[in-house]
Every structure is written in C-alpha cells, then in structure tokens.
C-alpha positions, 0 to 999 in steps of 0.5 A, a space after each residue: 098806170 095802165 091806159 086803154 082805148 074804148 070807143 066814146 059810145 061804149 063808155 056812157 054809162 057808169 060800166 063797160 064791156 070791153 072786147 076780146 082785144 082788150 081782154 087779151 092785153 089787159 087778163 093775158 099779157 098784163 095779168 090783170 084781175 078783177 080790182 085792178 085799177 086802169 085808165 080808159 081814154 076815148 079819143 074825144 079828150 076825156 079820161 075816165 078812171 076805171 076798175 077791172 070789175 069782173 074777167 070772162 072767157 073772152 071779154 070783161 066789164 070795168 067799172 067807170 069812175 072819175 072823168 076828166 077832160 085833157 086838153 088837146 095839141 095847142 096846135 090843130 095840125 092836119 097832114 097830108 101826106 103822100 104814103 111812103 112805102 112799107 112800114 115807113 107810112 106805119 112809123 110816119 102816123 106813130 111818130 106824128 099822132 105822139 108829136 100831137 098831129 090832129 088829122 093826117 089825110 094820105 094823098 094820091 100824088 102823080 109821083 106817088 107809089 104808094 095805092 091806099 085803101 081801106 085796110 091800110 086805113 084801118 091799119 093806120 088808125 090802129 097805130 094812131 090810137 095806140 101812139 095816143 095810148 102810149 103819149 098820154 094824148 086822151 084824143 086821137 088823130 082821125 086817119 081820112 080815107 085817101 084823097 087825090 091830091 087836088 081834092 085834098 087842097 081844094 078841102 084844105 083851102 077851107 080848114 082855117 089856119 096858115 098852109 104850107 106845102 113842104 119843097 125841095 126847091 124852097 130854098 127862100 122859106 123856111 118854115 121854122 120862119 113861116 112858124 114864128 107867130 105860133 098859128 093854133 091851126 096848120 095844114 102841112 103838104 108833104 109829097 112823095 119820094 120823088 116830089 111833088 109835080 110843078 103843076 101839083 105845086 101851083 095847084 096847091 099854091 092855088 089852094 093857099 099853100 105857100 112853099 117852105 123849105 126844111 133846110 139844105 138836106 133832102 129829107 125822106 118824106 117820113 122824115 119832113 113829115 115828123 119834123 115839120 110837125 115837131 116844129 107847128 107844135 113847138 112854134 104854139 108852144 105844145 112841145 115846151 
C-alpha cells in the first residue's frame, strides 16, 4: 500500500488537498489515477485511509476515510547528537527515525565540525518523515534546531527517563547492562569524531548522565548512534 505524509492540519476534514510534491510521487512517478486507494499518515500517530478522488495540473484532492491511531516506539528516545559530517548526518537521522527514535537534537560540541542551521534542519526533518513513511511509523521524530552542548543537557535534565552519555573512555558500563530494566524514556549523548571534552563530560555527568561504553571497538558517531538506539528500543521490547 502506498503510504503518504500530510501535515495534521490539512487532514481535519473528510477531503484533502495535497501538494505539488505529493502530486509529483503519486501522478508522476507512481501512475496514480483517480480511484487509487493510499494511506496518509500525519506524524501525530494517526493513519487514515484515503482515495485519489480528483488529479489537477499541480495538485490533487483525496478523499479520507477510516482513522486509526498506531501506536508509537515503547521507548520514547531523544538523541543528541553532535552532526557527523556530509551525508553521514543524512543516514544517522534515517537509520535512528526507522529504528523508532522520537526527537534527535543536533549539539554544538567543542570538537565539533559540523556548523547546523536551519536548512540542514529542514533537510533532516525530510528524511525523518520519509524514513517514518517507509518503517510503518504513523509519527515522526521532531529534528530540534541546534543547541549548544550545555544548553542541550541542561534541557535534558528535565526530559523524565534514564540519561546516558556514550564514551569512549567507559570502559566499566556498558549500556546493554545500563538498559537491562527496559526504561520507556532515554536521553542518548553522542559526541563528535573526536569526543567529547572532559569538561563537557562532567558537564553532562552534572546533568544526570551516566557514562556508558559500547563495547571495545571505537565506533563512528553515526554508528553508536544507531546502535545505541537499537539497543533502548530493544531493552523495552520495540524491536521484538
């Protein structure tokens, strides 16, 4: 079935226009007609049943039908993130929006390279909502704007759940160990390629965020990004 993200305030009534874009992938690329049966989904948890029920030049209008509300990741997890770069930050907000992440925060980190502004951001919340199109998700992950690190744990300290800060130096924890009771809310810190600074560390730690290691190997960011969100939403039993 053909699946669709339309923002939630285009889809109160019982029709709906859609867009150029959406015109475009469902009349151009996919040869769709008027009849064609789809599915729209609108990044809240709902998704409704829907029919093409007339093509314009640049637009078309769908008919909406049965709503049903899907159930969100039984593990609510927030990222943040210092932006790896190039596409690498592309395939870390893919990869963790269909492994069921719920926010992801880019993170301005002394060692950071990566300089994120408002276009990045809207590139990023693109591919959350087309990753979340092609997973099955019915919500989508929000892409925050990008905060500097300590704003960015100070905000966190107040997000309920367990928090835990990914470092290479942890060598004592583990998170697999630190996930063992299956916590349904966890803040996840991952630093840059070239880690996180010991005063962002105990800034962090100051924060509420206990450090955990992901093994002997030094991963990417990118990498212990996807795995640590694999691993909360396993531990709560969303991957199973």
């Amino acid at each position: 079935m053909v699946r669709l993200f339309v923002p939630p305030e285009q889809l109160q009534g019982e029709r709906a226009t859609l867009d150029a874009a959406a015109h475009r992938h469902l009349v151009k690329v996919l040869r769709l007609g008027p009849g064609a049966a789809l599915q729209v989904f609108d990044g809240k948890g709902t998704e409704i049943e829907a029919r093409i029920a007339a093509v314009g030049k640049a637009s078309l209008e769908v008919t909406l039908g049965d709503r049903r509300r899907i159930a969100p990741p039984p593990c609510a997890i927030t990222l943040l993130v210092s932006p790896p770069r190039g596409e690498r930050m592309d395939l870390l907000v893919q990869k963790t929006t269909e492994l069921g992440v719920a926010r992801i925060v880019p993170v301005r980190s002394e060692r950071g390279m990566v300089k994120s502004g408002a276009h990045q951001r809207r590139r990023w919340q693109k591919i959350a909502e087309e990753a979340a199109r092609q997973s099955g998700r019915a919500d989508v992950p929000l892409v925050s704007e990008c905060l500097g690190l300590a704003t960015a744990v100070t905000q966190a300290a107040t997000i309920p759940g367990e928090r835990f800060l990914l470092w290479e130096d942890e060598s004592e924890r583990a998170l697999p160990a630190a996930l063992a009771a299956g916590p349904r809310a966890v803040v996840l810190l991952v630093g840059p390629e070239g880690g996180l600074c010991p005063d962002e560390v105990a800034r962090a730690q100051g924060c509420g965020f206990r450090a955990v290691g992901l093994g002997p190997r030094i991963l990417r960011s990118e990498t212990a990004a996807v795995v640590a969100v694999a691993l909360a939403q396993a531990a709560a039993g969303g991957l199973g």
